[in-house]
VEXMARTOR-70763 format. One record per residue (C-alpha): residue in one letter; x, y, z. Coordinates in steps of 0.2 Angstrom, whole numbers, plus 5000, padded with zeros to 4 digits. Example, Ala and Ser with C-alpha at 12.3 -4.5 7.8 and 13.67 -1.06 7.14 Angstrom:
2
A506249785039S506849955036
// end
This chain:
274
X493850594921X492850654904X492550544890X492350384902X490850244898X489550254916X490450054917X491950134919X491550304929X490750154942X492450044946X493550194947X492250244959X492350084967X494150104970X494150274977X492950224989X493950074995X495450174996X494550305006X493850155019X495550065020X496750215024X495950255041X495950045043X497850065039X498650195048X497550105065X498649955060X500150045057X500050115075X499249965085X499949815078X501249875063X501749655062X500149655054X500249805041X500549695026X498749645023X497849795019X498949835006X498649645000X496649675001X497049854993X497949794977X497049644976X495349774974X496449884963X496449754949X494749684950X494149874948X495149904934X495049724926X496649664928X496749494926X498249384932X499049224928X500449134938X501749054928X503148934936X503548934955X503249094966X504149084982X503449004997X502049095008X502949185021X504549165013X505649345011X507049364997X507649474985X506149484971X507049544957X505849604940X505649704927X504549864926X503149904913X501850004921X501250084940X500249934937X501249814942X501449864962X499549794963X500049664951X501349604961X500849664977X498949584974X500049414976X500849414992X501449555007X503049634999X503749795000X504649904985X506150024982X505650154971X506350314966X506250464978X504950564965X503650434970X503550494986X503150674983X501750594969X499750654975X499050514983X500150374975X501750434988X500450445001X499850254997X501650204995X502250275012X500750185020X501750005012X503350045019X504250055002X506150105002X506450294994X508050304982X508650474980X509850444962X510550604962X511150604979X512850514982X512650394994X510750374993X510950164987X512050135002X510850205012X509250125003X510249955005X510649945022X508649975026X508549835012X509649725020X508849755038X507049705029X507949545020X508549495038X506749515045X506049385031X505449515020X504949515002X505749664995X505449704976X506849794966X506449854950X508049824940X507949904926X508050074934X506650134923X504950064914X504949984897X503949994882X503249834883X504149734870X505849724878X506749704892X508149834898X509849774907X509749744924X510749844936X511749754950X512149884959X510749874970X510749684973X512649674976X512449814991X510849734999X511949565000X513449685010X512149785021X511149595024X512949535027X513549655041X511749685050X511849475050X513749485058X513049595071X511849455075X513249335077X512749235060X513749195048X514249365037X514149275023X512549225021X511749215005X510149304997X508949204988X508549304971X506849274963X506849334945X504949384940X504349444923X502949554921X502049534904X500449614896X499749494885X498249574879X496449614883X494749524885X495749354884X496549384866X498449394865X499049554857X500449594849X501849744850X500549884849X499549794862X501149784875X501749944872X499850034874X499849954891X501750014894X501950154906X503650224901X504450414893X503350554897X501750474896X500650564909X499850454923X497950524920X498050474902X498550284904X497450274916X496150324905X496750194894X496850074906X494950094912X494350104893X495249934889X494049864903X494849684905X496949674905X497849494903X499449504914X500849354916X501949334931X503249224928X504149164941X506149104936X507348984945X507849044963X509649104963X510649094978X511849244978X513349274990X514649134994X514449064977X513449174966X514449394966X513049504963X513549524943X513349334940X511749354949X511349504940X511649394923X510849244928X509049354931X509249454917X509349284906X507749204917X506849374914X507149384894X506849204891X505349184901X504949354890X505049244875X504249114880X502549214885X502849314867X503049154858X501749024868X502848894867X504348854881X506148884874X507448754875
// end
């Protein structure tokens, strides 16, 4: 990319050589032993934010090691699949245009991630029965809510469309197990925030330079990105919400939207609300 310091010409370098090693590494994997495909991409997202300075900090209680559920957050930027995934082994749903993406679609095919076709009727019961098969394994599944990517500042309603037809498609593959069909999901709300650069909080036009959302063009953000040299990211992790017997998908759906915005708040804010 033109108009790039040397400093940053080098980790972009760094990354493109790592991705080159670990791809031959990962499709071995995938073939020989694909119960232990999860930590490449671990290693590989972990690498992906040390190259482009991204710098994260854990707030609250994340989920067990090893433990699967329904990891439900909001979106700001492709950043945050090596934010999160630089955490833990997970796999993401994403929408269908990801897949065809250069190198992106390739990377995310590699890390199992469920496609979503939106325009075709009867793409989220098919996505959600491949959900509800990975939730019954102990998988970590991420679902972007929103449906979209944010500017940054605010955070979009969540959809419970998606989390009420995993619960079914979790429910029935459980019943043909003989286990109780209706087992609950344990929902983890996550909230993504860019809080600024170099260790200094910024404000609106920080968080929305740092948003990846409207027809912003990848190569440009990531020119933005690697000119910034040192991003501050949050992950706050909200109370686990047991959804199924007790808890319908909407009142799920509420009570990880609430989590999500007030945690939102509260990293905007510095202070915890009451």
């Amino acid at each position: 990319m033109t108009g790039l310091h040397p400093g940053a010409i080098l980790r972009l370098s760094a990354l493109a050589l790592a991705t080159i090693a670990l791809l031959p590494a990962q499709l071995l994997v995938i073939r020989l032993a694909p119960g232990r495909s999860a930590g490449i991409p671990l290693l590989f997202h972990r690498i992906t934010c040390r190259c482009l300075g991204v710098r994260r900090r854990i707030r609250g209680t994340p989920p067990p090691p090893g433990s699967g559920g329904l990891i439900v957050a909001n979106h700001v930027s492709w950043l945050d699949i090596s934010v999160i995934g630089a955490e833990r082994p997970v796999c993401f749903v994403a929408k269908s245009e990801v897949r065809g993406w250069p190198v992106i679609g390739f990377l995310s095919r590699l890390q199992h991630t469920l496609f979503i076709d939106r325009s075709r009727r009867g793409a989220t019961a098919d996505v959600a029965a491949q959900m509800g098969a990975r939730l019954s394994a102990g998988e970590a599944v991420v679902l972007f809510a929103e449906g979209t990517t944010g500017d940054g500042t605010r955070i979009l309603p969540l959809r419970s469309s998606l989390l009420g037809a995993a619960h079914e498609a979790l429910g029935k593959s459980e019943s043909e197990s003989d286990t109780h069909s209706e087992a609950d999901i344990t929902v983890y709300p996550l909230t993504i925030s860019y809080t600024g650069f170099h260790g200094i909080a910024g404000g609106r036009a920080e968080r929305t330079a740092l948003a990846w959302y409207g027809e912003t063009e990848l190569a440009p953000h990531l020119k933005t990105v690697l000119r910034l040299g040192a991003i501050d990211v949050e992950l706050a992790w909200g109370e686990p919400i047991a959804m199924g017997r007790k808890t319908t998908r909407k009142e799920a759906t509420r009570l990880a939207q609430a989590a999500i915005r007030k945690a939102r708040q509260e990293t905007v804010s510095g202070r915890p609300l009451a």
